[in-house]
C-alpha positions in Angstrom: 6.6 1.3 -12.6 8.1 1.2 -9.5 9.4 4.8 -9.8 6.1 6.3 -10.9 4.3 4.5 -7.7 7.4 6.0 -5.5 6.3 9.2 -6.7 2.1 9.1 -6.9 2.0 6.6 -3.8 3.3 8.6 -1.1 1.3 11.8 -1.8 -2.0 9.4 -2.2 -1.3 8.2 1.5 -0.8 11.7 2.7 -4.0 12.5 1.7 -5.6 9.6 2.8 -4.1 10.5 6.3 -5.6 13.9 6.2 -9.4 12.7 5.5 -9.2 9.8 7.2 -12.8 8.3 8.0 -13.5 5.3 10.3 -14.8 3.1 7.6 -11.3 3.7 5.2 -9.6 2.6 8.5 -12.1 -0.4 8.8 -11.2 -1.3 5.9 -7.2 -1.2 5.5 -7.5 -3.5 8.7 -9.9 -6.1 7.1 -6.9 -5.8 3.9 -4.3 -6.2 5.9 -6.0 -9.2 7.8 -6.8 -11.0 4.7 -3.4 -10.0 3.0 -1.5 -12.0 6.2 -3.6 -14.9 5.3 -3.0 -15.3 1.4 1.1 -15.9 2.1 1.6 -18.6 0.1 -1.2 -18.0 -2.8 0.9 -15.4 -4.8 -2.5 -14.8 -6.9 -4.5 -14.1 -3.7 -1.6 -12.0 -2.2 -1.3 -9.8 -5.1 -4.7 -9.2 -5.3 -4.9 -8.2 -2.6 -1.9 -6.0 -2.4 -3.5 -4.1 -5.1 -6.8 -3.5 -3.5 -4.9 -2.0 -0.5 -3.6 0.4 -3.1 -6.6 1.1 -4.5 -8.3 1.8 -1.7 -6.2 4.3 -0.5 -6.6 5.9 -4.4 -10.2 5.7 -4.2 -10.7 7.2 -0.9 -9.2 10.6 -1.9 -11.5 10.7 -5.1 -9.3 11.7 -7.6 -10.3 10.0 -11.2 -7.2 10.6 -12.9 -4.7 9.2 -10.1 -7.4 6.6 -9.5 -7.0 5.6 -13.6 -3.3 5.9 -13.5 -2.6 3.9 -10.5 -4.9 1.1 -11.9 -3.0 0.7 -14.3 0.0 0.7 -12.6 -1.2 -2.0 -10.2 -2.0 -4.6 -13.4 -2.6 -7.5 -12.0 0.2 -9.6 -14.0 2.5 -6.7 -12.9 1.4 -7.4 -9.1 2.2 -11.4 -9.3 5.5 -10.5 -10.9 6.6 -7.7 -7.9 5.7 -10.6 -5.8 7.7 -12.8 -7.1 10.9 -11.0 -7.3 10.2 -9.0 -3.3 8.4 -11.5 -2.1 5.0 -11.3 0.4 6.5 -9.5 3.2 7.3 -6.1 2.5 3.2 -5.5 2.3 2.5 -8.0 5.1 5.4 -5.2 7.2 4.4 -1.8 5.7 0.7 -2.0 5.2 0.0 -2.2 8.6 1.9 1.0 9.9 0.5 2.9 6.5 -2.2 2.1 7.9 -1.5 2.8 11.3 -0.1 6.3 10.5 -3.0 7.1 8.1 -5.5 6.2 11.4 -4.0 8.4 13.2 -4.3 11.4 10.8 -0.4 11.5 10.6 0.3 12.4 7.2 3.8 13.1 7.1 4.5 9.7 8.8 2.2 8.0 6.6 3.7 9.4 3.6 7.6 8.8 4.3 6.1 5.0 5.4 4.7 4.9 2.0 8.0 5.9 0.2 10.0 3.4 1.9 7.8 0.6 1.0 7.8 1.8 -2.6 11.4 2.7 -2.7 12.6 -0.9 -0.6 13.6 -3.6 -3.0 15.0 -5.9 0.1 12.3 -6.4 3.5 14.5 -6.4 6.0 12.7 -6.4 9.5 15.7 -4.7 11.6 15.1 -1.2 9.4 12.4 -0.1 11.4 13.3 3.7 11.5 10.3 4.7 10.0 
């Protein structure tokens, strides 16, 4: 799973970046908010995590990557990521994907992307992004 999202993830944030629209921002910022503030309720947090995820999928309007990452993101799938990661590396990365994806940066917004799929350890002093 992981390695299928490392490789359909990245590209959907590229994309995202490049049609960017006020609301899509709006919205990654109202996730992002309510993501911070279901630590503790791994059900809630992965949730959550999803619909981040989704909305980026969504935005670009492509069906078939829409479908596939759906399933990707199963819900029972989501809980167990966060178990074994933890709730940090989407409270850390989400924000600048979404930050690089505001500011129509699409190369910065995918490579963000990769390293959050691709990071099995948050660490907060790898900020080379």
């Amino acid at each position: 799973i992981r390695q299928a999202r490392s490789i359909i993830e990245p590209e959907i944030a590229y994309e995202a970046a490049a049609k960017a629209t006020p609301d899509l921002i709006q919205d990654l910022n109202l996730l992002n908010q309510q993501l911070k503030a279901a630590v503790g309720n791994q059900e809630q947090f992965a949730r959550l995590d999803a619909q981040f995820h989704m909305t980026l999928a969504e935005f670009i309007n492509s069906p078939i990557i829409t479908n596939v990452l759906s399933q990707l993101l199963d819900q029972t799938i989501c809980i167990n990521i966060n178990r074994v990661f933890g709730y940090y590396g989407g409270i850390y990365y989400h924000p600048r994907i979404a930050d690089a994806i505001s500011q129509h940066s699409c190369e910065q917004a995918r490579n963000i992307m990769k390293t959050h799929m691709v990071s099995e350890i948050f660490d907060p002093k790898d900020d080379n992004l």
